[in-house]
C-alpha positions as CSV (number, residue, x, y, z in Angstrom):
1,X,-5.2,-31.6,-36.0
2,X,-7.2,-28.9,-35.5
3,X,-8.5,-29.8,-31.7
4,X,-4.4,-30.1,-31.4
5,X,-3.7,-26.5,-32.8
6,X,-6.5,-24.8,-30.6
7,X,-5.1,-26.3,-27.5
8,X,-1.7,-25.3,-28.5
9,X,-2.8,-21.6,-29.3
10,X,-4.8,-21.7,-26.0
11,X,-1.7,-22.8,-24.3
12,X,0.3,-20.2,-25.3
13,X,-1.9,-17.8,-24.8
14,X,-2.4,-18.5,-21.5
15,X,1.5,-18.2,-21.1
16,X,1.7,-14.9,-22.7
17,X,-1.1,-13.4,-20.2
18,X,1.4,-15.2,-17.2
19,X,3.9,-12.9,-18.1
20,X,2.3,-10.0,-19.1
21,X,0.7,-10.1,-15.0
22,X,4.2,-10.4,-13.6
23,X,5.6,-7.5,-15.7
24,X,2.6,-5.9,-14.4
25,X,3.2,-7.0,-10.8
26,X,7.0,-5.9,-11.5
27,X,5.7,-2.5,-12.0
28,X,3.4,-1.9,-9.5
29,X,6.2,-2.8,-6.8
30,X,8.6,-0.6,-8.2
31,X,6.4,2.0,-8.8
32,X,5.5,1.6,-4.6
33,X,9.4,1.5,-4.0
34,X,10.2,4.5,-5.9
35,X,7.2,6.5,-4.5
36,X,8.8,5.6,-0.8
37,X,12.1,6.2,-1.9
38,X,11.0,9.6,-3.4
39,X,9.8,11.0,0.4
40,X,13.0,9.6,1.9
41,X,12.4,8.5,5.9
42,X,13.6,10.4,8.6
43,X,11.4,10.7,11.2
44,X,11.2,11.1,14.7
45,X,7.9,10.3,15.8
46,X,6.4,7.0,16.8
47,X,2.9,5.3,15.7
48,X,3.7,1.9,16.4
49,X,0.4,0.3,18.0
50,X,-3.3,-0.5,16.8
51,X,-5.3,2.2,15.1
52,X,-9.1,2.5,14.4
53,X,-10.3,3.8,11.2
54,X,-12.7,6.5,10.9
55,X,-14.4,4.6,7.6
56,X,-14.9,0.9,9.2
57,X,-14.7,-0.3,5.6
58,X,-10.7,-0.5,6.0
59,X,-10.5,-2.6,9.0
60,X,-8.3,-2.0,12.2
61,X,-4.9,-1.0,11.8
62,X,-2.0,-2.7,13.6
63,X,1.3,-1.0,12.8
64,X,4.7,-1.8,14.1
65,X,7.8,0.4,13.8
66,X,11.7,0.0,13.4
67,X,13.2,3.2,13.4
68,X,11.5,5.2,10.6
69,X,10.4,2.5,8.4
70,X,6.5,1.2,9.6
71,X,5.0,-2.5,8.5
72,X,1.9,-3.7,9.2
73,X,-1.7,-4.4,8.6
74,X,-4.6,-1.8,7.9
75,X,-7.7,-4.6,7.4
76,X,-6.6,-6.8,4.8
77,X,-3.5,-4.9,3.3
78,X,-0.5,-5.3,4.0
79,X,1.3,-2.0,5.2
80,X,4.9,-1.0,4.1
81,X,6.1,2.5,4.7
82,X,8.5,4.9,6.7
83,X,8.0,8.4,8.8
84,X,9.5,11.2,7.4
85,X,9.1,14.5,9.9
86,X,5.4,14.7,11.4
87,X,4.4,12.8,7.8
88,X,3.6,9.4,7.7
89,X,4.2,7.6,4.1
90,X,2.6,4.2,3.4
91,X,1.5,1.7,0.4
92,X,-1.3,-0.7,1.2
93,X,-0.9,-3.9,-0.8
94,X,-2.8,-7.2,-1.2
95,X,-1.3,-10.7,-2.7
96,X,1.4,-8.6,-3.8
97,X,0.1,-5.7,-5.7
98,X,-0.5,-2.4,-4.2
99,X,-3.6,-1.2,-4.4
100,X,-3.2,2.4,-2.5
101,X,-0.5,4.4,-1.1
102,X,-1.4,7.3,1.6
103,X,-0.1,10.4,3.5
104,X,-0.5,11.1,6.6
105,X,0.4,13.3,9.3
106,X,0.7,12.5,13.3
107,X,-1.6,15.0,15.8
108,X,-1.7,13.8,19.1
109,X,-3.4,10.4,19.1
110,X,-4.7,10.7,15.4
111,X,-3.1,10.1,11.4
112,X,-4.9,12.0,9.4
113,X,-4.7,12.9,6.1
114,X,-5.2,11.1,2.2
115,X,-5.1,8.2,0.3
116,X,-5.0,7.9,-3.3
117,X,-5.9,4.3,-5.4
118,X,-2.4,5.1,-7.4
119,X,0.7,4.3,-6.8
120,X,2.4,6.9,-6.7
121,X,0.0,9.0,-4.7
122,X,-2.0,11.1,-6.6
123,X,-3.9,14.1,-5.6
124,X,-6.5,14.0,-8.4
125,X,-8.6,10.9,-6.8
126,X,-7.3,11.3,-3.1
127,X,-10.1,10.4,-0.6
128,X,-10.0,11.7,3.7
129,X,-7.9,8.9,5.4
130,X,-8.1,8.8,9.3
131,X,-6.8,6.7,12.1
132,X,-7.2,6.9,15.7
133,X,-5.0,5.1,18.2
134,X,-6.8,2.2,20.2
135,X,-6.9,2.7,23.5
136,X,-6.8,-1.2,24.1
């Protein structure tokens, strides 16, 4: 009886912690949506193409762009984001949760700006973010 109870608690407990990561999950992406929504696109400048990192710890960028909104790769993220202006907006997720969001801003061949480990963005832990266009 009592093997039979502990497996049952075990069980459920389990199931609680199942739901408790989706509602976190749930959060995260809307948190990422809203942020994006907040800095609505409208942008006129392209940075569709492959990008080198100035920290090699990201990983090349490869970015592709419809309009304003941009989707990609930076590394191992997954890139979701849009242009709005000179200002480039983008969340950098892995298996489904985002992990950073960034702001950037076009100069010639470069992106430069900040990332932030929050989504939203958040100034208080934001870190130098630079790409430079590949020339390959």
């Amino acid at each position: 009886m009592l093997k039979f109870l502990c497996i049952t608690l075990l069980t459920l407990s389990l199931s609680l912690t199942g739901c408790n990561i989706k509602e976190r999950y749930a959060r995260n992406n809307a948190a990422a949506r809203a942020w994006l929504a907040a800095n609505p696109a409208s942008g006129h400048i392209r940075v569709a193409g492959n990008w080198k990192p100035d920290d090699e710890g990201w990983g090349d960028a490869r970015l592709q762009q419809s309009g304003s909104h941009i989707a990609g790769t930076i590394g191992l993220y997954t890139v979701e984001g849009h242009v709005k202006g000179e200002d480039v907006y983008l969340v950098m997720s892995e298996d489904g949760w985002a992990y950073y969001s960034a702001v950037l801003k076009k100069k010639g061949d470069t992106l430069s700006g900040f990332y932030s480990a929050h989504v939203p963005f958040n100034t208080k832990d934001q870190e130098t973010f630079v790409l430079t266009r590949s020339k390959h």
